[in-house]
N, C-alpha and C positions, 0 to 999 in steps of 0.2 A: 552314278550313285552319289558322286560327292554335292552335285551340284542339288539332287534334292535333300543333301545332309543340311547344305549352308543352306536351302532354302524356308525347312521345317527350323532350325536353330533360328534362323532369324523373326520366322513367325513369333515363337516361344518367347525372344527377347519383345518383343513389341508388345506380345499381352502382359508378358511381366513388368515392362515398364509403368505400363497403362494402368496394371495391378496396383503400381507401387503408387504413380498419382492422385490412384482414388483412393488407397490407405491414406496417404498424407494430407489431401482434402478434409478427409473424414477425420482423423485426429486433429488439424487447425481448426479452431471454431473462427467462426465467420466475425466477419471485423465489424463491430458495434458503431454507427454513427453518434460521434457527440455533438452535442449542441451546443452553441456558446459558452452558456454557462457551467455547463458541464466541461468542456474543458479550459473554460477559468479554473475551477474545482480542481481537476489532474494539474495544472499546471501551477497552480496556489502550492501545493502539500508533494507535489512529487519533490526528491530530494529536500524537503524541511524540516525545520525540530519545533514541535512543539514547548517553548519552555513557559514556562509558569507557574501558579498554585494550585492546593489545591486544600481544603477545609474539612472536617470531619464536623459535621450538626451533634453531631453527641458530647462534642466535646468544645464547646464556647470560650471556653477558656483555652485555648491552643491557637499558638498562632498558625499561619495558612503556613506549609510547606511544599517547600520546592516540588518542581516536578519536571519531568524533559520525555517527552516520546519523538523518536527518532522515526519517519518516515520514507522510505525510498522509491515509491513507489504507491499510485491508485490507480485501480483501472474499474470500470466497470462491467459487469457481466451481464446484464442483461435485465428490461425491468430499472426496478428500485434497486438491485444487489450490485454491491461490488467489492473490491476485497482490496485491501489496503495492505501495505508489503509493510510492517513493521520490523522495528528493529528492539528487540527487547533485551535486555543490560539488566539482569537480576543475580547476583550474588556473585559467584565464579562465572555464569553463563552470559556468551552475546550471542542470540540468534537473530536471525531471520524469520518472521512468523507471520507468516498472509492470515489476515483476521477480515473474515467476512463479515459485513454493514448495511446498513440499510440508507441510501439518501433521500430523503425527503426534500423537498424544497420550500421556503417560505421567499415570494415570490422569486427576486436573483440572491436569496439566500440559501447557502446550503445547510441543512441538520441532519449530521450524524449518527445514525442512533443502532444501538446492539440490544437485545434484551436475553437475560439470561446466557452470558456468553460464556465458556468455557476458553480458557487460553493458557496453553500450555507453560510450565511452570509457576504459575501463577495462581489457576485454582480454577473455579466454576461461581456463575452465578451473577458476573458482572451484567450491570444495567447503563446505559447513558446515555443522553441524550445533550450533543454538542455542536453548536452553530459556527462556524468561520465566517469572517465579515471584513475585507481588506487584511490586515495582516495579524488581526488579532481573533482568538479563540473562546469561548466561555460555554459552561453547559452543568449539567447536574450526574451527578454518579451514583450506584450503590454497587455493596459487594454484601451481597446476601441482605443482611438488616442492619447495616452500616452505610451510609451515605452524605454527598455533601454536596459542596462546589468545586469546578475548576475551572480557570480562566488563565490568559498569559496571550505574548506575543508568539508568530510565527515568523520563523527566523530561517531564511531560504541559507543551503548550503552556497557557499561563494567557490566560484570555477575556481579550479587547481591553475595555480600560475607554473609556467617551467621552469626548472631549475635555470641558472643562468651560470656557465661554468664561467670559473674564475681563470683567466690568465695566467701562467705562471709567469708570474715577475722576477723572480729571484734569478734567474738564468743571464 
């Protein structure tokens, strides 16, 4: 008895394993190949900060200001779609906020572009359209019936160096 106990129990485990690999299969999506340029693109903007300006047309008289989007992350999903791991820094909040993209290419150029985008804290309605080109950015925005330019450099996070403990000397 015991021995066709351990024999149905170990079937049991074998389908449930099998079970669980093709759950896990099925929840990993399948690994997109990129193409050079494409992962120029990941490799430009993952951990980088966009810093630069950025212009309001309504208002000429205003000079361009500041502006910084923090990026940790691109990956692309599939297609033209890919979702960009932002870091958004708006009043008390800093999230994390994967905002979905379109890249277009103009030949090894990449352009960015969202239309009507919703992003959270922030509002609805965002339009832009952004090219990267070596390490600098430039492109056109609007937020509903407001819009303008923004350009600036891309500025790669620099690896964390280790701390270096200090010796005590005084001994």
């Amino acid at each position: 008895m015991s021995h066709r106990y351990l024999l149905l129990l170990s079937v049991l485990c074998l389908f449930r394993s099998e079970a669980i690999a093709q759950d896990t299969a099925k929840a990993k999506p399948a690994e997109i190949k990129l193409n050079a340029a494409e992962q120029a693109f990941v490799d430009q903007l993952t951990k980088a900060t966009l810093v630069g300006r950025f212009s309001v047309e309504s208002r000429p008289d205003r000079n361009p200001q500041p502006e910084r989007y923090t990026i940790e992350s691109v990956r692309k999903t599939g297609g033209d779609n890919w979702i960009v791991q932002a870091r958004i820094t708006y009043g008390k909040y800093d999230l994390p906020v994967p905002v979905p993209v379109q890249v277009l290419w103009a030949g090894d150029t990449p352009i960015l572009q969202v239309t009507n985008l919703k992003i959270p804290l922030m509002g609805e309605g965002f339009t832009a359209r952004v090219m990267f080109y070596k390490n600098r950015y430039a492109g056109s925005w609007y937020h509903g019936k407001v819009g303008g330019h923004m350009w600036g450099a891309i500025e790669k996070e620099k690896p964390k160096q280790p701390e270096v403990l200090k010796e005590n000397t005084e001994n």
